[in-house]
N, C-alpha and C positions, 0 to 999 in steps of 0.2 A: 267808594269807601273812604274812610279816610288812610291816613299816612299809614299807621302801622298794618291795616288791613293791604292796603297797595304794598307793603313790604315784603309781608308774610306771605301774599300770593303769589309775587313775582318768584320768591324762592318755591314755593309749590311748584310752579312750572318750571322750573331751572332742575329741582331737585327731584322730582316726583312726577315726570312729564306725563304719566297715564291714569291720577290723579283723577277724579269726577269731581267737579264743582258743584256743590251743590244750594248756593245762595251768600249772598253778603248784605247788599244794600237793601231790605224786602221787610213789608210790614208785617213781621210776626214776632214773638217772644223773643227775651232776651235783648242782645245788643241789636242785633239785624235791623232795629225798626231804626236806630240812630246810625246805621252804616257802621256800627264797629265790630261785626263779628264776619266769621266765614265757619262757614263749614265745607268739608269735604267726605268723600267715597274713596277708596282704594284696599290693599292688602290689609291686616290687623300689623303686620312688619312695618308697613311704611306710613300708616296709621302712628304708628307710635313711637315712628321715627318726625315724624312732624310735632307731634307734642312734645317730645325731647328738644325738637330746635327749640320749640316757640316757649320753650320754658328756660332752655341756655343762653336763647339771645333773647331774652326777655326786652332788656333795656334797649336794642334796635326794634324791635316790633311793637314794645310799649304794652306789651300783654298783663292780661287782666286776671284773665282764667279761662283755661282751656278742660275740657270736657272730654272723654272716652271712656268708653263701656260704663262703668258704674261708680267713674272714678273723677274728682275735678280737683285739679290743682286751680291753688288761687295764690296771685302774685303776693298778696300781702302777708299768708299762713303759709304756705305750700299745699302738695298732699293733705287734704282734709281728712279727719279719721272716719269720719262719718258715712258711710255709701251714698252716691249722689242718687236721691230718691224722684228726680222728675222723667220726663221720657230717658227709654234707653237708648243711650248713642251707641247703633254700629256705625258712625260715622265720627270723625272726629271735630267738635267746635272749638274755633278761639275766639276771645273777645280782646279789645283792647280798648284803652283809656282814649278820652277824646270824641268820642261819638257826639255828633248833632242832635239833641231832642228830640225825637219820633220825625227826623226828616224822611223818611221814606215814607210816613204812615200819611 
C-alpha cells in the first residue's frame, strides 16, 4: 500500500492485534484498486475505535474517508448527513490520499 495505508495498518496491529484483514492492495472498488484503502473485521467497539483514530490522526495517515455501517466520514466535509447508500460495511474501510492509478488492477 502506500504510506498512509502502511501507517494505519501497522497501528491496527499494535492497537487491535485480533483484527481480520481483510484486503488493501487488490483490484476492486474504491481506493483498493490504487493500493490506498484497507479494510478490516473485528468487534463493532474496536471497529469504531479505528475509525475514531483514523479520523483523529487524519494528518498521520493522510485519510480520505473512512466507511462503517451506513456511515462515511470524509476528510474534506466530515460526517456526511446523507446515509452511505453503497454495500453495507460490517467491516470498517479507510482510504487515503496518494494512491497509484489502478496499480493493482
Amino acid at each position: 500500500g502506500v504510506e498512509g495505508i502502511d501507517r494505519f495498518e501497522g497501528d491496527v496491529r499494535d492497537s487491535f492485534p485480533k483484527a481480520r484483514f481483510a484486503g488493501d492492495c487488490v483490484c476492486k472498488p474504491l481506493d483498493h484498486g490504487d493500493c490506498a484503502a484497507v479494510d478490516y473485521f473485528d468487534t463493532n467497539a474496536n471497529m469504531e475505535a479505528m475509525r475514531d483514530q483514523a479520523i483523529e490522526w487524519a494528518l498521520y495517515f493522510n485519510t480520505k474517508y473512512v466507511i462503517l455501517y451506513d456511515r462515511i466520514y470524509e476528510e474534506t466535509n466530515g460526517f456526511m448527513p446523507q446515509v452511505y447508500t453503497g454495500d453495507f460495511h460490517y467491516h470498517i474501510h479507510v482510504s487515503v490520499y496518494g494512491g497509484i492509478s489502478r496499480s493493482a488492477c
